[in-house]
MARLUM-965145 format. One record per residue: residue in one letter; x, y, z of N, C-alpha, C in turn. Coordinates in steps of 0.001 Angstrom, whole numbers, padded with zeros to 6 digits, always signed. Example, Ala and Ser with C-alpha at 12.3 -4.5 7.8 and 13.67 -1.06 7.14 Angstrom:
2
A+013190-005690+007800+012300-004500+007800+013200-003300+007800S+012850-002250+007080+013670-001060+007140+012900+000030+007870
END
This chain:
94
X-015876-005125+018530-015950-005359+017106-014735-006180+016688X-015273-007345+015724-014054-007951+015439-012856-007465+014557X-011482-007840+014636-010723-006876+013713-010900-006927+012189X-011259-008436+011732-011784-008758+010839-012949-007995+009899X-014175-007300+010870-014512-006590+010345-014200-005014+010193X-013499-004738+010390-012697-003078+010313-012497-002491+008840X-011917-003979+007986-011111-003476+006740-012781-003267+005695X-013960-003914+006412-015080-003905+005544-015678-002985+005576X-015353-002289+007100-016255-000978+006888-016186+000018+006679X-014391+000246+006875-013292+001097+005972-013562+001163+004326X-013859+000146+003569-013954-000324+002290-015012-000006+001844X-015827-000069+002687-017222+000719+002280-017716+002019+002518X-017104+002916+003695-017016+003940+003701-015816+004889+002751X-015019+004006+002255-013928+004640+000864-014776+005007-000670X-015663+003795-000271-016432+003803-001542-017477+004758-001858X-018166+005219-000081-019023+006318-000200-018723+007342-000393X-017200+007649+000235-016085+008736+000005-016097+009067-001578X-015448+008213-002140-015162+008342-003557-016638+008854-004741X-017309+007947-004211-018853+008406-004656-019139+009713-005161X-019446+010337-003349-019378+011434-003111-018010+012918-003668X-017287+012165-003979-016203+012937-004662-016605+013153-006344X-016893+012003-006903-017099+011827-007986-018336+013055-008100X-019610+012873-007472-021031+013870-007918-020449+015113-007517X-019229+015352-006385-019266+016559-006128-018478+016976-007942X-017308+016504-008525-016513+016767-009316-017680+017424-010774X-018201+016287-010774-019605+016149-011853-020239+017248-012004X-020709+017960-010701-021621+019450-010426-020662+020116-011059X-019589+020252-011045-019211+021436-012031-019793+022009-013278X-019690+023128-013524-020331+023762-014878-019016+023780-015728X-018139+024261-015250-017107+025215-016318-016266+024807-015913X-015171+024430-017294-013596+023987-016374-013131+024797-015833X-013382+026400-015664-013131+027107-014792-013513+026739-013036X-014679+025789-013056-014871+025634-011756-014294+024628-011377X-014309+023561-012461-012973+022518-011922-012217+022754-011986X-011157+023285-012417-009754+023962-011587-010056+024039-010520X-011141+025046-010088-010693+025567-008922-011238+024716-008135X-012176+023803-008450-012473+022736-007168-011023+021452-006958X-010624+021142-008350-009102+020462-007883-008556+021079-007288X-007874+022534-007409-006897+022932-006606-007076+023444-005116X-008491+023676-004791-008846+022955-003551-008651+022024-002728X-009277+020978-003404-008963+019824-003080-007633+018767-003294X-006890+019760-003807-005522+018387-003798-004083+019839-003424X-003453+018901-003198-002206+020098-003156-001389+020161-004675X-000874+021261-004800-000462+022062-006064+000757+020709-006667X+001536+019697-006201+002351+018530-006392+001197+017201-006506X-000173+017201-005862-000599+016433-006237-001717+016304-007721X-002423+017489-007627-002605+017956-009308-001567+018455-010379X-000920+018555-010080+000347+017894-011089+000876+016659-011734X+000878+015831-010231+000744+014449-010870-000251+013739-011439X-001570+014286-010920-002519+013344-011582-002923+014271-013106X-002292+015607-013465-001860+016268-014720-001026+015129-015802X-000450+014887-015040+001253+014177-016037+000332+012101-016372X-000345+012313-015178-000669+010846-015210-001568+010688-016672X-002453+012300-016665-003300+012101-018092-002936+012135-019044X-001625+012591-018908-000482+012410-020043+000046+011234-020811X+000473+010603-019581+000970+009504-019889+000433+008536-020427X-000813+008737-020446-002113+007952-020734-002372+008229-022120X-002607+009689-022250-002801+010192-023672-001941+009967-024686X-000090+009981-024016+000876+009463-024735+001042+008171-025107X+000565+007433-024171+000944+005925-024795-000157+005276-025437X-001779+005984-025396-002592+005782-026515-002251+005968-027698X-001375+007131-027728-000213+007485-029261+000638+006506-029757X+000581+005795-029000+001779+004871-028772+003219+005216-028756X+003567+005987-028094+004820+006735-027968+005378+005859-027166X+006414+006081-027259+007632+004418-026107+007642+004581-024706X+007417+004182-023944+007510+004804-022669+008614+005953-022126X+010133+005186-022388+010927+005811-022278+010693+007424-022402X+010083+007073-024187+010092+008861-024585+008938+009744-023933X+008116+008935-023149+007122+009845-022375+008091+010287-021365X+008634+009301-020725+009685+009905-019305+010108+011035-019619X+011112+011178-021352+011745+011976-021028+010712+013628-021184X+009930+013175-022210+008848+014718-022439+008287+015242-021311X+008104+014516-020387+006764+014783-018976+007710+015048-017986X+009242+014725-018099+010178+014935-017045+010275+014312-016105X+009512+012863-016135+009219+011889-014645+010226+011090-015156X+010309+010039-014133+011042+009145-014063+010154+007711-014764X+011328+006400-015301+010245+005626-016280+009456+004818-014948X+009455+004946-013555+009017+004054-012860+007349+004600-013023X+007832+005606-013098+005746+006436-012808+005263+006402-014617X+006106+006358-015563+005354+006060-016706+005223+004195-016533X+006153+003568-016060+005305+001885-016394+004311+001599-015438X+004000+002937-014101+003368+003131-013129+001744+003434-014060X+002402+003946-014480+000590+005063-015359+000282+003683-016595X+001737+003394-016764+000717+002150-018312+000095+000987-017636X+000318+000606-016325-000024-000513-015890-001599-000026-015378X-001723+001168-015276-003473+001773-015055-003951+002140-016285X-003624+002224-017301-003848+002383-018151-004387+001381-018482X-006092+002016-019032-006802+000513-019735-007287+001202-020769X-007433+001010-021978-007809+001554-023527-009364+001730-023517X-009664+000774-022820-011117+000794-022810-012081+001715-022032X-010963+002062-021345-012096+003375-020271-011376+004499-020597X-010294+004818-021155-010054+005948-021475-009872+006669-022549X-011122+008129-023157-011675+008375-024114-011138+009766-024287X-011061+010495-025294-011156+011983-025457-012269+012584-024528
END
Protein backbone atom coordinates (compact mmCIF):
# COMPACT_ATOMS: atom_id res chain seq x y z
CA UNK A 1 0.00 0.00 0.00
CA UNK A 2 1.20 3.28 -0.94
CA UNK A 3 2.22 5.69 1.96
CA UNK A 4 0.30 8.25 0.31
CA UNK A 5 -2.67 6.44 0.82
CA UNK A 6 -2.51 5.78 4.71
CA UNK A 7 -3.40 9.46 5.78
CA UNK A 8 -6.87 8.75 3.58
CA UNK A 9 -7.85 5.90 5.22
CA UNK A 10 -6.92 7.08 8.64
CA UNK A 11 -9.19 10.25 7.71
CA UNK A 12 -11.90 8.30 6.92
CA UNK A 13 -11.92 5.90 9.50
CA UNK A 14 -11.64 9.22 12.14
CA UNK A 15 -14.65 10.30 10.55
CA UNK A 16 -16.52 6.98 11.12
CA UNK A 17 -15.04 7.13 14.63
CA UNK A 18 -16.41 10.49 15.36
CA UNK A 19 -19.78 9.62 13.70
CA UNK A 20 -20.19 6.87 15.73
CA UNK A 21 -19.32 8.88 18.88
CA UNK A 22 -21.63 11.53 18.04
CA UNK A 23 -25.10 8.79 17.73
CA UNK A 24 -23.60 7.05 20.60
CA UNK A 25 -23.61 10.70 22.72
CA UNK A 26 -27.20 11.52 21.03
CA UNK A 27 -28.85 8.06 22.54
CA UNK A 28 -28.72 9.55 25.72
CA UNK A 29 -32.02 10.24 27.57
CA UNK A 30 -31.02 12.22 30.69
CA UNK A 31 -28.11 14.40 31.46
CA UNK A 32 -27.82 12.04 34.07
CA UNK A 33 -26.76 9.52 31.43
CA UNK A 34 -24.48 11.87 29.81
CA UNK A 35 -22.41 12.46 32.62
CA UNK A 36 -21.98 9.27 33.05
CA UNK A 37 -21.29 8.31 29.46
CA UNK A 38 -18.55 11.40 29.39
CA UNK A 39 -16.97 10.35 32.39
CA UNK A 40 -16.53 7.08 30.91
CA UNK A 41 -15.32 8.01 28.13
CA UNK A 42 -12.80 10.77 28.81
CA UNK A 43 -10.56 11.05 31.84
CA UNK A 44 -11.69 13.26 34.87
CA UNK A 45 -8.72 16.33 33.39
CA UNK A 46 -10.09 15.76 30.09
CA UNK A 47 -13.90 16.57 30.85
CA UNK A 48 -12.82 19.33 32.60
CA UNK A 49 -11.29 20.83 29.87
CA UNK A 50 -13.73 20.37 27.38
CA UNK A 51 -16.11 21.84 30.70
CA UNK A 52 -13.98 25.20 30.75
CA UNK A 53 -13.79 25.11 26.83
CA UNK A 54 -17.86 25.60 27.01
CA UNK A 55 -17.10 28.27 29.04
CA UNK A 56 -15.02 30.07 27.31
CA UNK A 57 -17.27 29.98 24.56
CA UNK A 58 -20.28 30.98 26.58
CA UNK A 59 -18.02 33.81 28.03
CA UNK A 60 -16.87 35.42 25.09
CA UNK A 61 -20.44 35.19 23.44
CA UNK A 62 -20.93 37.68 26.55
CA UNK A 63 -18.34 39.34 25.29
CA UNK A 64 -16.25 39.31 28.28
CA UNK A 65 -12.33 40.16 27.47
CA UNK A 66 -10.45 37.27 27.16
CA UNK A 67 -8.06 38.10 29.70
CA UNK A 68 -11.05 38.19 32.22
CA UNK A 69 -12.18 34.68 31.16
CA UNK A 70 -8.47 33.45 32.02
CA UNK A 71 -8.69 34.84 35.10
CA UNK A 72 -12.54 33.42 36.16
CA UNK A 73 -11.96 29.75 34.58
CA UNK A 74 -8.36 29.75 36.14
CA UNK A 75 -6.61 28.76 32.68
CA UNK A 76 -4.05 30.33 31.21
CA UNK A 77 -4.85 33.21 28.20
CA UNK A 78 -3.15 30.67 25.68
CA UNK A 79 -6.26 28.10 26.00
CA UNK A 80 -8.79 31.10 26.13
CA UNK A 81 -7.29 32.64 22.53
CA UNK A 82 -7.12 28.68 22.05
CA UNK A 83 -11.11 28.30 22.62
CA UNK A 84 -11.88 31.91 20.72
CA UNK A 85 -10.08 30.84 17.70
CA UNK A 86 -12.81 27.62 17.72
CA UNK A 87 -15.16 29.59 18.55
CA UNK A 88 -17.67 30.27 15.72
CA UNK A 89 -21.04 32.30 16.71
CA UNK A 90 -22.76 30.55 14.26
CA UNK A 91 -22.76 27.01 15.51
CA UNK A 92 -22.84 27.78 18.92
CA UNK A 93 -26.40 28.03 20.57
CA UNK A 94 -28.00 27.76 24.10
Amino acid sequence: MPSDAQPSANAASDQHYQAELVRYLLSMASPEEMDAALASLLTPAEYQEISKRLQIFRLLREGVPQRRIAEMLGVGIATVSRGSRAYDATLFTD
